[in-house]
Gaussian input, Z-matrix of N, CA and C with variables (Angstrom, degrees):
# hf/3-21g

backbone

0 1
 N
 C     1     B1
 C     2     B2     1     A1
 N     3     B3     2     A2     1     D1
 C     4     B4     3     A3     2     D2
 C     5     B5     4     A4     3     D3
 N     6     B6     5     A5     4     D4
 C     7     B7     6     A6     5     D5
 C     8     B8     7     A7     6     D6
 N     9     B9     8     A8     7     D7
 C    10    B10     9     A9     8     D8
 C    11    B11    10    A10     9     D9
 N    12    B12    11    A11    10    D10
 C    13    B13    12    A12    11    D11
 C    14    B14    13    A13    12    D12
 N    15    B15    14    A14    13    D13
 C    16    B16    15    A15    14    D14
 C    17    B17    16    A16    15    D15
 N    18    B18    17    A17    16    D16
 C    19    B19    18    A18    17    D17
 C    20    B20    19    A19    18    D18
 N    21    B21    20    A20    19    D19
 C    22    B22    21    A21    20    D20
 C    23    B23    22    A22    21    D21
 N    24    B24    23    A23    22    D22
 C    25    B25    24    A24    23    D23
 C    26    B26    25    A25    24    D24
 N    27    B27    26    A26    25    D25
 C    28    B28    27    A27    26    D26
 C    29    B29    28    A28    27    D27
 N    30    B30    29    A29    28    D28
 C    31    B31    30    A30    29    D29
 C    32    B32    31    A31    30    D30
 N    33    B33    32    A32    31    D31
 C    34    B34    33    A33    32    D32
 C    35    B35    34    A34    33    D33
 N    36    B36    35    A35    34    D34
 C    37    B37    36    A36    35    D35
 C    38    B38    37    A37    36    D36
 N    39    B39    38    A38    37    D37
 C    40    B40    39    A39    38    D38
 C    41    B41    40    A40    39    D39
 N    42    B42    41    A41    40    D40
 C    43    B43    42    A42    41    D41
 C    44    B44    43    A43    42    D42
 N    45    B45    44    A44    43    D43
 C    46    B46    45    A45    44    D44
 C    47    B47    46    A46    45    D45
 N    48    B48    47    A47    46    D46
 C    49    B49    48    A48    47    D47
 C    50    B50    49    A49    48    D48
 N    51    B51    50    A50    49    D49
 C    52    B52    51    A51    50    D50
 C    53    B53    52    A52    51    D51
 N    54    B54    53    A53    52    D52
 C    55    B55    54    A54    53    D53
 C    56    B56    55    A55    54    D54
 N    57    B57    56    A56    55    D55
 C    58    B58    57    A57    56    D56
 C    59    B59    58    A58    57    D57
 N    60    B60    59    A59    58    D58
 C    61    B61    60    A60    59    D59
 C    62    B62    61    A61    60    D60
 N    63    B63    62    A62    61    D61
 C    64    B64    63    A63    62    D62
 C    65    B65    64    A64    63    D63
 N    66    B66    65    A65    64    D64
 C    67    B67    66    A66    65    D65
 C    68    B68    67    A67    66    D66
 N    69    B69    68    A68    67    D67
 C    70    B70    69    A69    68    D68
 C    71    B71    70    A70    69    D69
 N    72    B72    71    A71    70    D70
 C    73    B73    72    A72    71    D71
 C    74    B74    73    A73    72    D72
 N    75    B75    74    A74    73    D73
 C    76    B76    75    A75    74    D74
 C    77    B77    76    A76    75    D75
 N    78    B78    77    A77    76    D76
 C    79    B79    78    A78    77    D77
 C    80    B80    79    A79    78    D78
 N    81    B81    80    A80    79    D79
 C    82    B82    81    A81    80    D80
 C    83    B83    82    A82    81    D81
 N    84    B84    83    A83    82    D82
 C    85    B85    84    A84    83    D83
 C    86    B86    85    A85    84    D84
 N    87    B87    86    A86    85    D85
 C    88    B88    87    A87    86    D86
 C    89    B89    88    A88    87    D87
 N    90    B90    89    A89    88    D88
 C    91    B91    90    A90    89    D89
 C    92    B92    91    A91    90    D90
 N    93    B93    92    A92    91    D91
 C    94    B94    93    A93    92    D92
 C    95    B95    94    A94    93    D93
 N    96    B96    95    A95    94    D94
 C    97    B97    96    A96    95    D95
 C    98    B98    97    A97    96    D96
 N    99    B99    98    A98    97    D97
 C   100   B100    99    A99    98    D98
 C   101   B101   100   A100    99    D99
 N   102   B102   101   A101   100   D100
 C   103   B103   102   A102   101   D101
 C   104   B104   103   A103   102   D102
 N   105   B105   104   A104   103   D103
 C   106   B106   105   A105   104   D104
 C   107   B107   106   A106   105   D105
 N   108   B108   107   A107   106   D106
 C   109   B109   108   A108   107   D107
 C   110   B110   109   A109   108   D108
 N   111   B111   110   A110   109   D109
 C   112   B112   111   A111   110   D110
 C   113   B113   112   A112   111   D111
 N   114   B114   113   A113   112   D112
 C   115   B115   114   A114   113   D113
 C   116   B116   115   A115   114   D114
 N   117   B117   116   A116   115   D115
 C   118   B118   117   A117   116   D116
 C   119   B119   118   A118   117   D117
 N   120   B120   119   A119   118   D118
 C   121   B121   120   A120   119   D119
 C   122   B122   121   A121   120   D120
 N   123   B123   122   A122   121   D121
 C   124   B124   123   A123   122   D122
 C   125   B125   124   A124   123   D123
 N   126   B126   125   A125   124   D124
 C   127   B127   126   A126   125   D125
 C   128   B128   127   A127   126   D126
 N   129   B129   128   A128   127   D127
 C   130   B130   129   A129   128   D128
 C   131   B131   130   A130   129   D129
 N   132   B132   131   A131   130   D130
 C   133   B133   132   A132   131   D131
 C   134   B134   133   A133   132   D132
 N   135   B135   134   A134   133   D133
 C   136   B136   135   A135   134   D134
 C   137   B137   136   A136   135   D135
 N   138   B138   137   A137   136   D136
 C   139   B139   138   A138   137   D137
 C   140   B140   139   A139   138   D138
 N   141   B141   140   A140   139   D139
 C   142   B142   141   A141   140   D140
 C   143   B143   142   A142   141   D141
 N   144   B144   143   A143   142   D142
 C   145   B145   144   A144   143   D143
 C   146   B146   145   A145   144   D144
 N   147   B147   146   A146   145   D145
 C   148   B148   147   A147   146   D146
 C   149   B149   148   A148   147   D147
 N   150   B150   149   A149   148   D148
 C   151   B151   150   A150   149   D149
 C   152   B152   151   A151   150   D150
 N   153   B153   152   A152   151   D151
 C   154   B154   153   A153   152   D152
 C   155   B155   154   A154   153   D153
 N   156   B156   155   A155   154   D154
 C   157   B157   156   A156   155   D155
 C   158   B158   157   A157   156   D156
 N   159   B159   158   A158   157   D157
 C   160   B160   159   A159   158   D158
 C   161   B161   160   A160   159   D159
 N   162   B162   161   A161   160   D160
 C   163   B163   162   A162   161   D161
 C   164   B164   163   A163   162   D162
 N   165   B165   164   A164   163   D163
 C   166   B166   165   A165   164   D164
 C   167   B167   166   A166   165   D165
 N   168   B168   167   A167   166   D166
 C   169   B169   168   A168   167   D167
 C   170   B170   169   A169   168   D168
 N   171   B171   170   A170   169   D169
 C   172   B172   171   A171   170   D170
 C   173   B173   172   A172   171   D171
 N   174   B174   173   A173   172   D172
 C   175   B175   174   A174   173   D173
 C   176   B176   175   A175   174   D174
 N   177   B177   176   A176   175   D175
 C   178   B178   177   A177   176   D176
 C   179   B179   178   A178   177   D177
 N   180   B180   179   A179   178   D178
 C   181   B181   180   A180   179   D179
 C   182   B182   181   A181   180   D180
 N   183   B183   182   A182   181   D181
 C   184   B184   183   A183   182   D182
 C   185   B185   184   A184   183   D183
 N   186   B186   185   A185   184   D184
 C   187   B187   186   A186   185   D185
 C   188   B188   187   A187   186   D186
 N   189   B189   188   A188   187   D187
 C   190   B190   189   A189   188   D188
 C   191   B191   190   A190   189   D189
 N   192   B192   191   A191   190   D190
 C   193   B193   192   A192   191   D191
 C   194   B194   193   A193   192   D192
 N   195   B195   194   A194   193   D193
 C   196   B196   195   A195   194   D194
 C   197   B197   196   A196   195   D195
 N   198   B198   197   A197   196   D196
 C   199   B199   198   A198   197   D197
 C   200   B200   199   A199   198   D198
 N   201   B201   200   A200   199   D199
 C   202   B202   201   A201   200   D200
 C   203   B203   202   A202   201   D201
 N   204   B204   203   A203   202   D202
 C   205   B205   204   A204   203   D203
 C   206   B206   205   A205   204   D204
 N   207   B207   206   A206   205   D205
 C   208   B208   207   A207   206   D206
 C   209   B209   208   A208   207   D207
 N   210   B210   209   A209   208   D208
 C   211   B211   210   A210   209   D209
 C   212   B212   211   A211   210   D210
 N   213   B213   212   A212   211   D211
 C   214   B214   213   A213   212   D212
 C   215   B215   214   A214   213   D213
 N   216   B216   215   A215   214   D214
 C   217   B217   216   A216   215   D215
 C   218   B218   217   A217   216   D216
 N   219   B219   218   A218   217   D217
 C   220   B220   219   A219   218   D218
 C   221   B221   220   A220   219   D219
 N   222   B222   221   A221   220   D220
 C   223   B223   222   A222   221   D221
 C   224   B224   223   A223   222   D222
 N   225   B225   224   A224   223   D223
 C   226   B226   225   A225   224   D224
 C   227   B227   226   A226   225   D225
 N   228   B228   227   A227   226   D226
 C   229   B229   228   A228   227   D227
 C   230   B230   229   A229   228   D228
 N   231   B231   230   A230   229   D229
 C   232   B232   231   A231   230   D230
 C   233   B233   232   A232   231   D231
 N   234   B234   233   A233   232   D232
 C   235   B235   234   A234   233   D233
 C   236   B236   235   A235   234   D234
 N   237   B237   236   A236   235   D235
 C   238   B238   237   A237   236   D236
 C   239   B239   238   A238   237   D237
 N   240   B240   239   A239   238   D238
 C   241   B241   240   A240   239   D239
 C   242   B242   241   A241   240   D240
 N   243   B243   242   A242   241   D241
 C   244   B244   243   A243   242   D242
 C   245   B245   244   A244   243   D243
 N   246   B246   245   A245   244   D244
 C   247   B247   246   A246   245   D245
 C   248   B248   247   A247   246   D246
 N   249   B249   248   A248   247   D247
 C   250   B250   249   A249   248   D248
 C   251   B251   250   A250   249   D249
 N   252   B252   251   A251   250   D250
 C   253   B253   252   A252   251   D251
 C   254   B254   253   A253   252   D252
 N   255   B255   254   A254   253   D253
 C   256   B256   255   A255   254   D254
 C   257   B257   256   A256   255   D255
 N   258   B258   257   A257   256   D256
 C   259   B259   258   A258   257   D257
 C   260   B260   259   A259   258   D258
 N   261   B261   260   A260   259   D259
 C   262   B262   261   A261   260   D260
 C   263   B263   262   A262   261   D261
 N   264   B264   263   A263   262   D262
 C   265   B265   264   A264   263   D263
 C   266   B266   265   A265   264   D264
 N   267   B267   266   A266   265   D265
 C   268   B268   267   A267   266   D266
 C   269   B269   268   A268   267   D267
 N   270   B270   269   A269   268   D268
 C   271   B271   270   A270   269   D269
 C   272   B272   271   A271   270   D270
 N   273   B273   272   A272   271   D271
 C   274   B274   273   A273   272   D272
 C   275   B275   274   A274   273   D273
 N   276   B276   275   A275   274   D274
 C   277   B277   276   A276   275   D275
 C   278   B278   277   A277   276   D276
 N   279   B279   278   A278   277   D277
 C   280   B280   279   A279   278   D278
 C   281   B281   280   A280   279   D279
 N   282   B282   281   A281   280   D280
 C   283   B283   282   A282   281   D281
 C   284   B284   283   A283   282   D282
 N   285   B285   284   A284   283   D283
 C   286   B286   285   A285   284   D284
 C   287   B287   286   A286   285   D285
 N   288   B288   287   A287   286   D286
 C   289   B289   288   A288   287   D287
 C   290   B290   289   A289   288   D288
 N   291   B291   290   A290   289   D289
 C   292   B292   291   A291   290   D290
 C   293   B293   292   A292   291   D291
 N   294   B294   293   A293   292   D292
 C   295   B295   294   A294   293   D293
 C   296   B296   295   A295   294   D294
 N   297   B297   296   A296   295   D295
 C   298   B298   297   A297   296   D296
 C   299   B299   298   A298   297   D297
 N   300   B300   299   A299   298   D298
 C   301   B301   300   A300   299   D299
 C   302   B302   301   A301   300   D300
 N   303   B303   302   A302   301   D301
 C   304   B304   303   A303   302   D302
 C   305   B305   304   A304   303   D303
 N   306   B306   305   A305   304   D304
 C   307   B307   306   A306   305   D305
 C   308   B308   307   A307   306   D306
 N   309   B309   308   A308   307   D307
 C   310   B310   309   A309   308   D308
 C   311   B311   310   A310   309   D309
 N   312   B312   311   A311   310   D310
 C   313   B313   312   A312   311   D311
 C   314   B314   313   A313   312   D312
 N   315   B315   314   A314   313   D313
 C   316   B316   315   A315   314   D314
 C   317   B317   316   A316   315   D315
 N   318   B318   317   A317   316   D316
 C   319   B319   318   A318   317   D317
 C   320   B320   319   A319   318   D318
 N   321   B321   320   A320   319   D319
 C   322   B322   321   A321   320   D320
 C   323   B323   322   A322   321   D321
 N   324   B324   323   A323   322   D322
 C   325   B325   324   A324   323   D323
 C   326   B326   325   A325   324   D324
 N   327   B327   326   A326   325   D325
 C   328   B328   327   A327   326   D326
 C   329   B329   328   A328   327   D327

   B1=1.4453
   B2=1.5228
   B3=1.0375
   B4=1.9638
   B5=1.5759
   B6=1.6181
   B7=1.2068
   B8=1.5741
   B9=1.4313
   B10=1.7565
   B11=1.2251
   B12=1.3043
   B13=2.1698
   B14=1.2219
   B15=1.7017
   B16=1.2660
   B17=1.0391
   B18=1.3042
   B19=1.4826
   B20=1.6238
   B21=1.4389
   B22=1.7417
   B23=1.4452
   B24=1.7319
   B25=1.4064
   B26=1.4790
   B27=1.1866
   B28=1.3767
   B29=1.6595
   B30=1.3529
   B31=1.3095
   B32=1.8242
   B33=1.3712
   B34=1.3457
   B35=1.3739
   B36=0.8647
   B37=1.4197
   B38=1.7601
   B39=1.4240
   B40=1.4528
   B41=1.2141
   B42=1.2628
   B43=1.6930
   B44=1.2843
   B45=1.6197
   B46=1.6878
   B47=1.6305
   B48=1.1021
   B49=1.2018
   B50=2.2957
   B51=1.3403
   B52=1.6885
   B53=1.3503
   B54=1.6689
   B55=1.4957
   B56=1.3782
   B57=1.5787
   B58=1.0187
   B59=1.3112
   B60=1.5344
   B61=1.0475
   B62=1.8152
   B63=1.0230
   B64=1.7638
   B65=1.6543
   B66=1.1444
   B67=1.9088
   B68=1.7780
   B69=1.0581
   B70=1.4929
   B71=1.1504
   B72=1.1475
   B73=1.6361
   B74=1.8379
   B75=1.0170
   B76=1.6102
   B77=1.2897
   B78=1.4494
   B79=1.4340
   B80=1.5067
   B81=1.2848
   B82=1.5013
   B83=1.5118
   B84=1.3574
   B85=1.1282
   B86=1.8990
   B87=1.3097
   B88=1.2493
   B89=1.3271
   B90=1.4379
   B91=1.7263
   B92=1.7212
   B93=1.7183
   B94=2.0464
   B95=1.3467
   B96=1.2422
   B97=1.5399
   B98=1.4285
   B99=1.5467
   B100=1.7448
   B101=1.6133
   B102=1.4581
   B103=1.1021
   B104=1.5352
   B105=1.2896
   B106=1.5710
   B107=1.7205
   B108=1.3368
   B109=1.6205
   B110=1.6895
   B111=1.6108
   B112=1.1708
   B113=1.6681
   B114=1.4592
   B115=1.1840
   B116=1.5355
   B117=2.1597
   B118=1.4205
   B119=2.2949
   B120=1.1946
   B121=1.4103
   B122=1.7768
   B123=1.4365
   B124=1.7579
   B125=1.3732
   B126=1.0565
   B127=1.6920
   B128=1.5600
   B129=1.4873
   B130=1.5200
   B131=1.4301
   B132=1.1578
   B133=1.4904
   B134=1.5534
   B135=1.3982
   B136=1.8230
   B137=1.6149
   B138=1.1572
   B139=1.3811
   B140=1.8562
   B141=1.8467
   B142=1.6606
   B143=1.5880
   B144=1.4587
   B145=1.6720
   B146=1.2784
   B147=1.5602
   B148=1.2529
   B149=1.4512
   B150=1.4546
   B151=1.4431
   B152=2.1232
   B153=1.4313
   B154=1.0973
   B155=1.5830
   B156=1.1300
   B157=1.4454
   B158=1.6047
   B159=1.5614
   B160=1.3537
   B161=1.4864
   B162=1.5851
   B163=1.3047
   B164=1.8283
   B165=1.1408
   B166=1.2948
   B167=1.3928
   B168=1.5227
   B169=1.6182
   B170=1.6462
   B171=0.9428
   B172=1.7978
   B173=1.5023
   B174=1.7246
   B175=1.7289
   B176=0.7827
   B177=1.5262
   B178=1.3566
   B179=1.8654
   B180=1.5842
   B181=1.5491
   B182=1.7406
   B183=1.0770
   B184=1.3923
   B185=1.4876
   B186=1.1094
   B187=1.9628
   B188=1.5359
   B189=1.3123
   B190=1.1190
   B191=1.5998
   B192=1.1317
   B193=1.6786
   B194=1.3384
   B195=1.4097
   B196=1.5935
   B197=1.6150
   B198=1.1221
   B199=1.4640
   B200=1.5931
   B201=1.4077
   B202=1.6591
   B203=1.4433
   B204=1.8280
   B205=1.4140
   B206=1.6639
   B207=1.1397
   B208=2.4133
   B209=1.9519
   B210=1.6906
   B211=0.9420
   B212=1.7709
   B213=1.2311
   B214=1.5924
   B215=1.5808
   B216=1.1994
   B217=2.0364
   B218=1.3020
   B219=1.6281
   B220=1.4906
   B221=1.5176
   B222=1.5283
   B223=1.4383
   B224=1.7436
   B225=1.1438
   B226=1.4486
   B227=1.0985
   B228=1.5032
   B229=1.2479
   B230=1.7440
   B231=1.5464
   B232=1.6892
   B233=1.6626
   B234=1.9032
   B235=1.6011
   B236=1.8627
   B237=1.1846
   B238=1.6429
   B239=1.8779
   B240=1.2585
   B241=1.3132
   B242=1.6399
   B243=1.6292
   B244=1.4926
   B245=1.7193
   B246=1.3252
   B247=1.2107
   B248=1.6267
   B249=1.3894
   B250=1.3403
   B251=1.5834
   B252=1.2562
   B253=1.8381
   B254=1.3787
   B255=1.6439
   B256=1.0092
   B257=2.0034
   B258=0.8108
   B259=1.1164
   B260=1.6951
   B261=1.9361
   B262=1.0600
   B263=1.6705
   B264=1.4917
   B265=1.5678
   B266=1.8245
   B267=0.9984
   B268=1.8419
   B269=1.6319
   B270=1.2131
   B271=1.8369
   B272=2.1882
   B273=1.4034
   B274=1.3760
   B275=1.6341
   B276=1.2118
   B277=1.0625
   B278=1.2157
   B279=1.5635
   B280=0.9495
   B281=1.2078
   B282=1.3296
   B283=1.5528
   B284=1.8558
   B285=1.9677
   B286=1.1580
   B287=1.5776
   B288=1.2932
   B289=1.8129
   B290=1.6210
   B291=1.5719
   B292=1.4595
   B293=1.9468
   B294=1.2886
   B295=1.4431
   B296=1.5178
   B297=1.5331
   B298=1.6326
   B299=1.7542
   B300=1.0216
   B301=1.5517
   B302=1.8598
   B303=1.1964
   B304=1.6249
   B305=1.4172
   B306=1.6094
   B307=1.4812
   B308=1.8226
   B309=1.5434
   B310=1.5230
   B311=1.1346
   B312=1.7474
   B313=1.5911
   B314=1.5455
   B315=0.8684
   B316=1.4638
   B317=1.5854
   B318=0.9095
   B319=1.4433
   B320=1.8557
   B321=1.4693
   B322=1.7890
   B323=2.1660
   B324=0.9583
   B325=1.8066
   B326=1.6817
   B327=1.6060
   B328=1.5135
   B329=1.7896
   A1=112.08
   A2=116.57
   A3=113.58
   A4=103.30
   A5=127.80
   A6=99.09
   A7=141.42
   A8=79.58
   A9=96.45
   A10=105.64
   A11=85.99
   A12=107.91
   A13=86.26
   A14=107.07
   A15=121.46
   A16=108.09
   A17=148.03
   A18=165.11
   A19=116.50
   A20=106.13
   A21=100.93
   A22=129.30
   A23=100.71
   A24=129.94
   A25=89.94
   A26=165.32
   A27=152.32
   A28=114.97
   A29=125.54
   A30=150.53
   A31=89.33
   A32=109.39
   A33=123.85
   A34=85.21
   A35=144.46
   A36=133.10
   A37=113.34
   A38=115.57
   A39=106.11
   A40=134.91
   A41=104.70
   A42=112.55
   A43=114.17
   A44=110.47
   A45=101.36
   A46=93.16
   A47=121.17
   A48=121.49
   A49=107.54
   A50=80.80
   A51=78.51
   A52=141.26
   A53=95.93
   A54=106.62
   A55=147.56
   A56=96.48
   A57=109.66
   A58=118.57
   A59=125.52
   A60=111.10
   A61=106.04
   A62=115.77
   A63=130.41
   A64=82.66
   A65=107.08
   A66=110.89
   A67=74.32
   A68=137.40
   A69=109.54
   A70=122.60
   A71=141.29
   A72=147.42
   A73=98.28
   A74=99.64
   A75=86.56
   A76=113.53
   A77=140.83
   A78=140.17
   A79=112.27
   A80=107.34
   A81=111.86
   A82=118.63
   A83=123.34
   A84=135.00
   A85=120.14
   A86=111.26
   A87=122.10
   A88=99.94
   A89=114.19
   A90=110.21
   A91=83.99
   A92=71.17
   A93=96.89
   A94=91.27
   A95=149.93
   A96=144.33
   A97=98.09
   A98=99.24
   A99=96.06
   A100=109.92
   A101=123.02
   A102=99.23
   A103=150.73
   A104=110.39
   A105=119.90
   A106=115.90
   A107=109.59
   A108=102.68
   A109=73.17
   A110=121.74
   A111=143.89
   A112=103.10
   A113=126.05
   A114=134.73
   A115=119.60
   A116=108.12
   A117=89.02
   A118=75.89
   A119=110.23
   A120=103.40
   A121=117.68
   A122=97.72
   A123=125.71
   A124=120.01
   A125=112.99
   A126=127.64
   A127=102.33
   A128=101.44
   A129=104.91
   A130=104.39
   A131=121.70
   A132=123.68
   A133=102.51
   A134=107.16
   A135=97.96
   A136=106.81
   A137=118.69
   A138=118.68
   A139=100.29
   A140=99.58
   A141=84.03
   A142=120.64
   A143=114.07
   A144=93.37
   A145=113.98
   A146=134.71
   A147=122.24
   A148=136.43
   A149=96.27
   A150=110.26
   A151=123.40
   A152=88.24
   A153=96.90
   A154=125.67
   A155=120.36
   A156=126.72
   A157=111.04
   A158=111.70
   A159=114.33
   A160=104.59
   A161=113.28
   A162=109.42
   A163=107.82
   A164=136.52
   A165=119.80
   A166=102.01
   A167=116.69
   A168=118.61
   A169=92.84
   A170=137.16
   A171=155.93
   A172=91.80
   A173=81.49
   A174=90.90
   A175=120.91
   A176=127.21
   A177=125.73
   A178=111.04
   A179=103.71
   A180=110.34
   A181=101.59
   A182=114.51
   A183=122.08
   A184=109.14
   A185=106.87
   A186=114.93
   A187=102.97
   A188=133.44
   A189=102.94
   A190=134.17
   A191=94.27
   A192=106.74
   A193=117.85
   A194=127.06
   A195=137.95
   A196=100.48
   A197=126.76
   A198=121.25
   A199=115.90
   A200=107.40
   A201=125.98
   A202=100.19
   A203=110.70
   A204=106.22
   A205=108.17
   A206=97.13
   A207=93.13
   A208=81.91
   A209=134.93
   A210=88.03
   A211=104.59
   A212=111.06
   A213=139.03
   A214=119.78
   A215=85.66
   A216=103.82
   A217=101.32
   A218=124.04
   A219=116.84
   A220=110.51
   A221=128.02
   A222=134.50
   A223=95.30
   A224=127.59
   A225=139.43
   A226=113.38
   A227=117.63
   A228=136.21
   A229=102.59
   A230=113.26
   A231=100.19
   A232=125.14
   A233=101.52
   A234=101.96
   A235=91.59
   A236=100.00
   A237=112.93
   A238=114.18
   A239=92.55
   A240=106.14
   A241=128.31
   A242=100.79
   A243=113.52
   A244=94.59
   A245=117.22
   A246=107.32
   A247=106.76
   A248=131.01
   A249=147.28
   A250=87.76
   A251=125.91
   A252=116.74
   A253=98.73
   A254=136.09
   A255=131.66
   A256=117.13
   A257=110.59
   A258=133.13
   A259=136.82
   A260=86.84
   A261=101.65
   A262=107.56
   A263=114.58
   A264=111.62
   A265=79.46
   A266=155.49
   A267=133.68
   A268=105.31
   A269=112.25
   A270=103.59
   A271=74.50
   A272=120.12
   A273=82.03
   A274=161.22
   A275=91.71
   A276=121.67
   A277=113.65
   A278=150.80
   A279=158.09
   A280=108.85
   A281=118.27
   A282=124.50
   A283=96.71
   A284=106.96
   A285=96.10
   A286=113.70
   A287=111.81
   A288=112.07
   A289=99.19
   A290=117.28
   A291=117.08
   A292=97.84
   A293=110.97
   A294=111.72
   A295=107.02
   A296=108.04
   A297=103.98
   A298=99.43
   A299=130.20
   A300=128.61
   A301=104.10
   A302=114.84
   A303=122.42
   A304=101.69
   A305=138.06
   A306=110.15
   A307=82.04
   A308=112.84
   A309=127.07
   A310=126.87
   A311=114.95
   A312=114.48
   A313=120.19
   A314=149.83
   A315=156.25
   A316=97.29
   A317=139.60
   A318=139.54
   A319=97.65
   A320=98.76
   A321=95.97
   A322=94.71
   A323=118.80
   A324=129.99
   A325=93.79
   A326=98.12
   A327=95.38
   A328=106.48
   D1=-54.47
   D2=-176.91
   D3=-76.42
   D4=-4.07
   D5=155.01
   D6=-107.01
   D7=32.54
   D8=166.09
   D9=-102.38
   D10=163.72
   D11=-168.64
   D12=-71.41
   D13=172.54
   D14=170.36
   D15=-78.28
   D16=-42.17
   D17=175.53
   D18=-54.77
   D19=-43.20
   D20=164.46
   D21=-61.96
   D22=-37.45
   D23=173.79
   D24=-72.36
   D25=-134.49
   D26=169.04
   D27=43.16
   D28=-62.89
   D29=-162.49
   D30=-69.94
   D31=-54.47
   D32=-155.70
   D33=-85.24
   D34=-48.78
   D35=-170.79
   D36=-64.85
   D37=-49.82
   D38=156.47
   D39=-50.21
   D40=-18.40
   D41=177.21
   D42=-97.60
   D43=-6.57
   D44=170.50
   D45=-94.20
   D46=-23.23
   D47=-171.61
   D48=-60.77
   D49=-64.10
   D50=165.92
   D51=-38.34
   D52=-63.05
   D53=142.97
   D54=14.97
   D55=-85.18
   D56=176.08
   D57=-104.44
   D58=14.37
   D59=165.31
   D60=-105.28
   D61=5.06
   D62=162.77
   D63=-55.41
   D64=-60.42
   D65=-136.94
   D66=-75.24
   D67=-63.89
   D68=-166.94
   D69=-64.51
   D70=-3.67
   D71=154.52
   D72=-58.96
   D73=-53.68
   D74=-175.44
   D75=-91.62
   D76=-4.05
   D77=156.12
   D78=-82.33
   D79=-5.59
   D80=173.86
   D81=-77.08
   D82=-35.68
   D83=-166.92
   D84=-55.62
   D85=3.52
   D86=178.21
   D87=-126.56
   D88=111.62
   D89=-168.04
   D90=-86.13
   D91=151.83
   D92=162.36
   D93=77.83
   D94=-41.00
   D95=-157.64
   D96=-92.03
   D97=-44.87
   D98=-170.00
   D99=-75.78
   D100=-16.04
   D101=166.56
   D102=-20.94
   D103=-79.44
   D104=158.97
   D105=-52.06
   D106=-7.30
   D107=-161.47
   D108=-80.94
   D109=-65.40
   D110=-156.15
   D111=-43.53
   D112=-48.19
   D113=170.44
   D114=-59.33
   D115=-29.88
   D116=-153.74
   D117=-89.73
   D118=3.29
   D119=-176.92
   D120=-66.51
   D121=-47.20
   D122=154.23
   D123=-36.01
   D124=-32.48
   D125=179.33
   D126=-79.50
   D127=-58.21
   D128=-179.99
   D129=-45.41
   D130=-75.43
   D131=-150.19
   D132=-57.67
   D133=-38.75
   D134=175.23
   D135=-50.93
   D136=-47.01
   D137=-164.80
   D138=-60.61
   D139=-56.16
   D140=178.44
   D141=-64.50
   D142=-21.53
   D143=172.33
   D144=-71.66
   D145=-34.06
   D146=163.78
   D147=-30.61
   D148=-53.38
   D149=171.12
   D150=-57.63
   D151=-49.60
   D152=166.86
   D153=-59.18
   D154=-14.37
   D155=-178.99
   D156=-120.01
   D157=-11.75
   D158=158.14
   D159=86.95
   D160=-1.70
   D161=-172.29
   D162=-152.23
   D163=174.70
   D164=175.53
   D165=-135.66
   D166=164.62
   D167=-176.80
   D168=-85.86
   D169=-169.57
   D170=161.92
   D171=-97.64
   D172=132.20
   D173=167.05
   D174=-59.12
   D175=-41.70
   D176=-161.55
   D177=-57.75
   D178=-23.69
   D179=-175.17
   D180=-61.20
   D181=-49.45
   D182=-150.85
   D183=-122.70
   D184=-4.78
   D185=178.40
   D186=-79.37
   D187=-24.66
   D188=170.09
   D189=-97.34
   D190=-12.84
   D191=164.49
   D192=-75.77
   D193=-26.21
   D194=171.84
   D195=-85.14
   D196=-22.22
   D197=-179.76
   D198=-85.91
   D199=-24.09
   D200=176.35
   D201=-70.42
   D202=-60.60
   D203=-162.28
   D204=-81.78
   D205=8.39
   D206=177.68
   D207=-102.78
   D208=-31.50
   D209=-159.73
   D210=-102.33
   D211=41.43
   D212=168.15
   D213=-92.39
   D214=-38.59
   D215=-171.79
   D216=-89.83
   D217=-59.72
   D218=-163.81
   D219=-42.41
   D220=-49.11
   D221=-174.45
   D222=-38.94
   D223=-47.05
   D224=-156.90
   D225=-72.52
   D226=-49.43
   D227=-159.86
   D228=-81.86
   D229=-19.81
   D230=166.72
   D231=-68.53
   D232=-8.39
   D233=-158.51
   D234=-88.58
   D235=147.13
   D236=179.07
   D237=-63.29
   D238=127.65
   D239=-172.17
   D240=76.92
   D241=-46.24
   D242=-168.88
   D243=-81.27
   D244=-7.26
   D245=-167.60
   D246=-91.24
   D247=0.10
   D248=-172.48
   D249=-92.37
   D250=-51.82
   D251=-173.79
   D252=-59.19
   D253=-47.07
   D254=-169.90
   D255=-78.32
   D256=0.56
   D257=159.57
   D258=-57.97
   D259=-63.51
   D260=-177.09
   D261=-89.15
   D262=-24.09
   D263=-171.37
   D264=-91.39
   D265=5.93
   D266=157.31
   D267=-80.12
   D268=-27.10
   D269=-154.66
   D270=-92.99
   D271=-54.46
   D272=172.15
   D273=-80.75
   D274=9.02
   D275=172.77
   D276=-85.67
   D277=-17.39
   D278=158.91
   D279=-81.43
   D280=-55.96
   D281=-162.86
   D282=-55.38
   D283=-45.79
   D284=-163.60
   D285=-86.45
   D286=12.31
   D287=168.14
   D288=-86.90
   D289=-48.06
   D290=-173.19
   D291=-51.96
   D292=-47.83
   D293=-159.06
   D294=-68.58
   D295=-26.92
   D296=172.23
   D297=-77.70
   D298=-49.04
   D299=-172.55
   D300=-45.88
   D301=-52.94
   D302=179.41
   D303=-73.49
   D304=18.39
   D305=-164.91
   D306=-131.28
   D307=-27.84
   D308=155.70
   D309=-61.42
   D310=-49.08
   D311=150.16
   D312=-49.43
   D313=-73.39
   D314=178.01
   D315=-40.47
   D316=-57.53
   D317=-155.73
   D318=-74.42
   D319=-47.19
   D320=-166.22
   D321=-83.10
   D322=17.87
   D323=179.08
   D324=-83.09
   D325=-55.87
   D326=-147.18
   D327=171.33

């Protein structure tokens, strides 16, 4: 892990970011059910950007701004069809505040 660039780790992090917001477009497609699927998908990707950066931010940094914007989206994500856009713009929108928080951690490390 620390002997990758910061920039591959970066690269890879947008691409987990995409990722998983593919997979909530298509776990979305059952309103009201996919809810929690859509959240427990959000979990995942924190865990793989963690990994990918070898380190994690504290929730407390970033849990409350990710807890505001999921509890903005979930209302959305029950309506049919439209609730798959809201899906995919929550998991990136989170992913990409977590991915700036880990790209500030790493940088102020070393």
């Amino acid at each position: 892990m620390k002997n990758e660039s910061i920039d591959y780790r970066i690269e890879r992090g947008n691409q987990c970011i995409q990722n998983h917001s593919k997979m909530s477009v298509k776990a979305s497609f059952i309103p009201l059910v996919s809810i929690p699927i859509v959240h427990g998908i959000c979990l995942d990707m924190f865990r793989e950007l963690d990994q990918i950066f070898g380190t994690c931010v504290p929730r407390s940094e970033e849990g409350y701004s990710n807890v505001a914007i999921g509890a903005i989206a979930t209302p959305f994500m029950a309506i049919p069809v439209w609730g798959a856009i809201a899906a995919a713009s929550y998991i990136e929108t989170v992913g990409k505040s977590y991915l700036a928080a880990l790209i500030e951690q790493t940088s102020q490390q070393g």
